[in-house]
N, C-alpha and C positions, 0 to 999 in steps of 0.2 A: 631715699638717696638715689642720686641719678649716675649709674654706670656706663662709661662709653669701653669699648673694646675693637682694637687698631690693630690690623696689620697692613698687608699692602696693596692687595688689589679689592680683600672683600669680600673673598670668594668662600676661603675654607676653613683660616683658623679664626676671623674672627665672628665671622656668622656662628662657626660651632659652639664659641663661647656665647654668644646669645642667644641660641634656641637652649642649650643648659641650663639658663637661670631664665628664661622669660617667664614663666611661668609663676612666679616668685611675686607673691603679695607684699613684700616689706621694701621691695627696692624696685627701680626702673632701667632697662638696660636697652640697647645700641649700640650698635657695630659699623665701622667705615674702613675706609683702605686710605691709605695717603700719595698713591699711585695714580696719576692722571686718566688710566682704564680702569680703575676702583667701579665697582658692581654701586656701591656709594660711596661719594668723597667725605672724607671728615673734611670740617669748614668750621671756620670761627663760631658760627652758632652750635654745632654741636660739640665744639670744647666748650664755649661759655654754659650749656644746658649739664654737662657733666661736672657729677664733684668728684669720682674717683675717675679717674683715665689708666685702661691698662694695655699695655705695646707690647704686643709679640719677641720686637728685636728691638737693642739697643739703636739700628738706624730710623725704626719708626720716633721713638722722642725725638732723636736729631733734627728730623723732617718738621716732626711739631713743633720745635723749637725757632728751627728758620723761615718758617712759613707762618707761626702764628704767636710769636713771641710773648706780646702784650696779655691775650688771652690763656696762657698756658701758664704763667709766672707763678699763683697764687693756686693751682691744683694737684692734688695729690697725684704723682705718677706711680706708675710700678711697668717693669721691663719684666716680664713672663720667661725670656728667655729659651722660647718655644720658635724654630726653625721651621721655617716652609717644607717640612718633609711628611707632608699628611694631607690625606682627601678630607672631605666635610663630614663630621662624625665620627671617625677614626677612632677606635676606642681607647686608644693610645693616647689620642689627642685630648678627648674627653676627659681621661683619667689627670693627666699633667695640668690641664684649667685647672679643674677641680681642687688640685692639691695646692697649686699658688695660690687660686683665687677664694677658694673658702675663708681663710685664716683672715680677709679683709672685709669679708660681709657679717 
């Protein structure tokens, strides 16, 4: 299974949530920002390569919605519900992926 993880520039929550699972033999995972200074842009190929897609904030789907419609219609989302209040690794930040994002791997 191919995991993409989205926030907004790329930097810190959702590279955190992919250095957490990359390591993980049963699934594939990536991370982008939807912010034109994104560290990396999510882009129609990397929603079509994902089958679960998980958004930090309710404005990140909005973003994937109006930017990549067609592509987005037929995948699994989840909103994290995780605020930009956290550096890269944060054991805070760590701990709250974990507990969303476990329950769907």
């Amino acid at each position: 299974m191919n995991i993409l993880f989205v926030c907004s520039r790329n930097i810190w929550r959702s590279p955190t949530a992919e250095a957490i699972y990359k390591n993980r033999q049963d699934h594939n995972f990536r991370s982008a920002g939807t912010e034109p200074s994104a560290r990396i842009k999510v882009s129609a190929k990397s929603i079509s390569w994902a089958d679960i897609i998980f958004v930090m904030e309710k404005k990140h789907k909005q973003r994937l919605f109006q930017n990549f419609r067609d592509e987005i219609e037929d995948k699994t989302l989840v909103i994290l519900d995780i605020e930009d209040d956290y550096q890269f690794m944060d054991n805070e930040l760590i701990d709250m992926i974990r507990v969303s994002v476990d329950q769907y791997l």
